[in-house]
Each structure stands twice: as C-alpha cells, then as structure tokens.
RORORO-239808 format. One line per 5 residues: their letters; for each residue x, y, z of C-alpha. Coordinates in steps of 0.001 Angstrom, whole numbers. Layout:
<pts>
A) X/Y/Z ~ ...
</pts>
This chain:
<pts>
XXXXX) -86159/-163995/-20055 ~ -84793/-167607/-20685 ~ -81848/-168349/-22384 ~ -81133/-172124/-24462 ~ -77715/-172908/-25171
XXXXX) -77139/-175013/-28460 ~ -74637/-177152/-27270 ~ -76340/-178120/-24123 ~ -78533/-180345/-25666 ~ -78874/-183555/-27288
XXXXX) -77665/-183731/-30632 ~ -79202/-185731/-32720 ~ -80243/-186429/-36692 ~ -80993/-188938/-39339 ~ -80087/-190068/-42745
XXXXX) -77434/-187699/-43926 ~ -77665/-184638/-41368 ~ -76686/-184021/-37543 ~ -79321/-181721/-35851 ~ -79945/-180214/-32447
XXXXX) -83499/-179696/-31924 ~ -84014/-176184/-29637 ~ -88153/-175925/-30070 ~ -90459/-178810/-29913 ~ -93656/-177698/-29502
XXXXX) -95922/-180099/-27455 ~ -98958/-179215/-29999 ~ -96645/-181640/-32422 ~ -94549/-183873/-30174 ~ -96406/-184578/-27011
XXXXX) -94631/-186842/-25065 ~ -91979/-186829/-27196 ~ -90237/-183454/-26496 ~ -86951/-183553/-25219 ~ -85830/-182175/-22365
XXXXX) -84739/-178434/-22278 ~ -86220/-177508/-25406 ~ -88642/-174820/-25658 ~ -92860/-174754/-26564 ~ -92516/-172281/-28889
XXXXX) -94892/-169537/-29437 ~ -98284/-169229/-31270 ~ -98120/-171622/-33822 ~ -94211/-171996/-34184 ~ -93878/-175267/-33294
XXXXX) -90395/-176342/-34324 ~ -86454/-175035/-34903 ~ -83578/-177514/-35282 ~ -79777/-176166/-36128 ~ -78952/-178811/-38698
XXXXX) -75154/-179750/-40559 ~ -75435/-181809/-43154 ~ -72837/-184174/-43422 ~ -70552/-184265/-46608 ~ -72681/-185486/-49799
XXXXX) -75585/-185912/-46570 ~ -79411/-185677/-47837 ~ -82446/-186010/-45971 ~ -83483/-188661/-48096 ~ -87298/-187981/-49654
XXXXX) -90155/-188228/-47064 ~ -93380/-186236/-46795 ~ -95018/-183337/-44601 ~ -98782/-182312/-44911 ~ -100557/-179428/-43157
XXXXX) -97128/-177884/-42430 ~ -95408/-174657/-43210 ~ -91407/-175856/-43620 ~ -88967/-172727/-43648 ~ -85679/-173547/-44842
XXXXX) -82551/-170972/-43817 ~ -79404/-171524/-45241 ~ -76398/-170282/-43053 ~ -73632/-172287/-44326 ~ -73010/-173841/-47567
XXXXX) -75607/-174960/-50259 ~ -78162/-177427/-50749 ~ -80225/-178797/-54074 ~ -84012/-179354/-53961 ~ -85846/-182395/-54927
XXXXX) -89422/-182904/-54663 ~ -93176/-182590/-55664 ~ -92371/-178421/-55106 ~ -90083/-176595/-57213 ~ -87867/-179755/-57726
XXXXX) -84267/-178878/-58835 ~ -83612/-175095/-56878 ~ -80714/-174645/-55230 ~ -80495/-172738/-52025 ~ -77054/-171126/-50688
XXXXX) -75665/-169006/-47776 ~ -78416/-166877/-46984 ~ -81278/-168582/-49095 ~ -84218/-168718/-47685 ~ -86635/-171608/-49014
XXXXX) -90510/-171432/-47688 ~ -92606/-174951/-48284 ~ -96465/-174937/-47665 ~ -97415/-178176/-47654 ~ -101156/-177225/-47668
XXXXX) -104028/-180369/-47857 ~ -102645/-181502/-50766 ~ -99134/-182027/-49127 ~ -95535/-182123/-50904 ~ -92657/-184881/-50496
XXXXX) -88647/-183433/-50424 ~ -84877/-184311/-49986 ~ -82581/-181455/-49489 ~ -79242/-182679/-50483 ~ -75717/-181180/-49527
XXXXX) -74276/-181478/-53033 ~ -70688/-180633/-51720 ~ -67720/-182943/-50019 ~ -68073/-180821/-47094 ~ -70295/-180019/-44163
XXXXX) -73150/-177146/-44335 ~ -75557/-175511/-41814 ~ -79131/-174762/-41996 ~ -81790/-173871/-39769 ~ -85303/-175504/-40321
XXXXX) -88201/-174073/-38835 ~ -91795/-175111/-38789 ~ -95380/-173514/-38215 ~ -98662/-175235/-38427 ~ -101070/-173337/-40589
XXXXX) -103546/-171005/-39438 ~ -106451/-172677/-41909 ~ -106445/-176641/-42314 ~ -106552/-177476/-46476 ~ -104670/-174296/-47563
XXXXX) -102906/-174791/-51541 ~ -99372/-175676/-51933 ~ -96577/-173028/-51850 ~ -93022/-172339/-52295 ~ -91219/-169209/-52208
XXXXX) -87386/-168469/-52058 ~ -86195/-165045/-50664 ~ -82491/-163900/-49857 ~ -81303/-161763/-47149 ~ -79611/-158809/-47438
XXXXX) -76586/-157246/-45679 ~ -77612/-155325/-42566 ~ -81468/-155244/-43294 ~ -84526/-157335/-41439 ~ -86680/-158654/-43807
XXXXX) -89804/-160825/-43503 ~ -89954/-164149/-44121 ~ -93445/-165814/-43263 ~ -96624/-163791/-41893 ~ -98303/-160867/-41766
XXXXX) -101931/-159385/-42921 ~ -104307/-161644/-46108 ~ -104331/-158150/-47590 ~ -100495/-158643/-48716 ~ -98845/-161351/-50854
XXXXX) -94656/-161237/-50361 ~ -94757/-164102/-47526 ~ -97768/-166349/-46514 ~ -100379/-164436/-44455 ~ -100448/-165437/-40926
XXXXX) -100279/-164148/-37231 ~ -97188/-166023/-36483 ~ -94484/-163597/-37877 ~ -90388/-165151/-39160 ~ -87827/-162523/-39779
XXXXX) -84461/-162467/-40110 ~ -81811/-159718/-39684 ~ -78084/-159803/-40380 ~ -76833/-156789/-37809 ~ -73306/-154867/-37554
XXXXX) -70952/-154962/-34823 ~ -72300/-151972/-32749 ~ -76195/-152183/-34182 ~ -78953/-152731/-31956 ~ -82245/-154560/-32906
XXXXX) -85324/-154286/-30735 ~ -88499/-156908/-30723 ~ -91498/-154875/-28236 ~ -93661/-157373/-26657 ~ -93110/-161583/-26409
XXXXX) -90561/-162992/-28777 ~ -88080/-165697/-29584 ~ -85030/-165205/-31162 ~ -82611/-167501/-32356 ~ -78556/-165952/-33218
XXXXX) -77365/-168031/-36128 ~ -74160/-166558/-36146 ~ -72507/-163521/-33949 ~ -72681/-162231/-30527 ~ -74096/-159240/-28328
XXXXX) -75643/-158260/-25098 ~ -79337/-158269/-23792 ~ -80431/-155410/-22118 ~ -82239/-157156/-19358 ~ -83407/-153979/-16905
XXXXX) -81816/-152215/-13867 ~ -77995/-151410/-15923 ~ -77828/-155170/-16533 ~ -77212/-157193/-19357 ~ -77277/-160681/-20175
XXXXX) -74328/-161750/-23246 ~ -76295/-164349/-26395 ~ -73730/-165663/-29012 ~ -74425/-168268/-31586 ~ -76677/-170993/-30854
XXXXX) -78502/-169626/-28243 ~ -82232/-169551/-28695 ~ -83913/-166413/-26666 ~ -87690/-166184/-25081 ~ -88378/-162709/-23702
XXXXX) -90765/-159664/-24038 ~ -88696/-156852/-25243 ~ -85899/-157927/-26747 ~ -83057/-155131/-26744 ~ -79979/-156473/-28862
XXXXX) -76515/-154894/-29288 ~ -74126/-156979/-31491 ~ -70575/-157091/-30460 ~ -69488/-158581/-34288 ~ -71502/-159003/-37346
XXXXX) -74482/-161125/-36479 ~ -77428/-163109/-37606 ~ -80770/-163292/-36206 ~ -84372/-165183/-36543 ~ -86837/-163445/-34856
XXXXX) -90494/-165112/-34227 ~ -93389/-163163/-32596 ~ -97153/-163262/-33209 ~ -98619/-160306/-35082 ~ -102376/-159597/-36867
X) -103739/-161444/-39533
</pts>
C-alpha cells in the first residue's frame, strides 16, 4: 500500500485555477512528472485537485485523443466549448469529455465571487480515432455509481477496461475494491484495513494505491475509485 498526501506536494495551476497534481502518468509526461506523484494505473494517466479562483476560468484550449472527466466537489462551474457548450455542472456533477480524433476545445469557468473545487481526471483511450462524447451524470447520496468503463456491450459510460467510480459513504460504512486499485478521498475520513489487526487512517486529499482496498469511514465521505476491469 502507498499513501500520497495532498498537501505534500507542489501546488501549482494556471490561468484562473490553483491545482495540485497527485497522478502524472509517465505514458503522458515523461520527464516532466513531478516528484511524488503517482504512474497511475492502466490507462489512467492523470488526477489534479483543482480550486478555481473567484470568477477563475481555464481559459479555452484544446485536448485530442483524451478522455477528460470532470468531478465537481465544491461549487459550480459553466461550460464553454465545441461539446455541449453552455451546461453547467455543480456539487456532485459529473461532466465526461471524449475528445475522440476529431478533438474538442473548452473553458470551464467558476461563474461565482468565490472559490470552488473540482477534481479532473484523465484516461487515454483504448482505440485511437474514437467519435466525440459528452455525458453528465450526478451522484447520489450513499450509492457507488460508475462513471467511465466497463464492457462495448453496454452504453451508460464509455466502454473501456479502465473503470472510474465514485461513492459518497456514511460515517460507519465500509467500501471494499478486491484486487489493484487507486482511490482518491475527496472529502471525509476512515481507516484502511491493512492486515495483521492494523490499520492505516486516509482523510481528504490523500490519493491511495493498494490491492484490496478495505475502507471504513469515520464521517460522511467521498471517494474515486480507479481499477482496470474487462472490456
């Protein structure tokens, strides 16, 4: 098991945001990963806990044979772009961009005079010169839903092995992950059962690589959970 803590690494950003980057895959960034971050796993190549700053945007730029998920934790932002241009995510919107061959250009603007949070994730495609997509979901109060992955024989996220979930668990709930995972706690805190009566405390911002992951939330907490599954 190995444990990243948020705020022991650089914090960064540009334009209108403040972000610390916790996975930089070296499929992506080669030598320009910073230290203490982690690989990732399969094709999850990317996480960054962003804050926008007060009336902050990204400013419009492009991405191309990229899937962008969007999670909302704090606050709202509006949509601009060549997908979907004028949606409006808030706390607990999830926003999914395929940028496909064709690609897609976006700003995601903090409309508001006051800071928000959201977690941006990114995983390369498992086909080069896939179509376009967007999709928006919302989570729900103590439930784990999928996000991004799973079999070509279902259409409610964008089939691939590389799996994105997200669970919002009560104070006292466990969640379990079997086999290699990486979890990310948005908000909340708990213990890790980590073998032999021992346990291992995550709160938020910490960023979690282990095989079996055995949660039990001490408050009302937020998860992202990323493992590889079948196509």
């Amino acid at each position: 098991m190995s444990i990243i803590r948020r705020n022991s690494l650089r914090r960064g950003g540009f334009a209108g945001l403040r972000e610390t980057r916790l996975v930089m895959s070296p499929r992506i960034f080669r030598g320009h990963r910073e230290s203490g971050t982690s690989p990732g796993i399969g094709r999850f190549v990317y996480l960054a806990d962003a804050r926008f700053m007060p009336l902050g945007e990204t400013r419009m730029h492009p991405h191309k044979e990229i899937d962008v998920i969007s999670i909302m934790v704090e606050g709202r932002i509006r949509h601009e772009g060549s997908l979907h241009h004028g949606q409006e995510l808030h706390t607990d919107n999830v926003q999914v961009q395929r940028a496909g061959s064709e690609g897609f250009t976006h700003n995601e603007i903090n409309p508001d005079d006051f800071k928000n949070r959201m977690i941006q994730l990114w995983v390369l495609p498992e086909t080069p010169g896939e179509a376009a997509v967007y999709q928006i979901f919302e989570s729900r109060p103590d439930e784990r839903q999928r996000i991004y992955g799973g079999s070509a024989e279902q259409d409610k996220t964008i089939p691939a092995r590389t799996i994105i979930e997200i669970a919002q668990v009560s104070a006292g709930d466990k969640l379990a992950q079997a086999g290699k995972s990486i979890v990310y706690m948005t908000t909340g805190a708990g213990s890790l059962a980590a073998g032999s009566n021992d346990s291992q405390t995550i709160r938020e911002g910490d960023l979690v690589a282990t095989t079996d992951f055995d949660f039990t939330a001490s408050g009302d907490s937020k998860l992202i959970i990323v493992y590889e599954g079948e196509l």
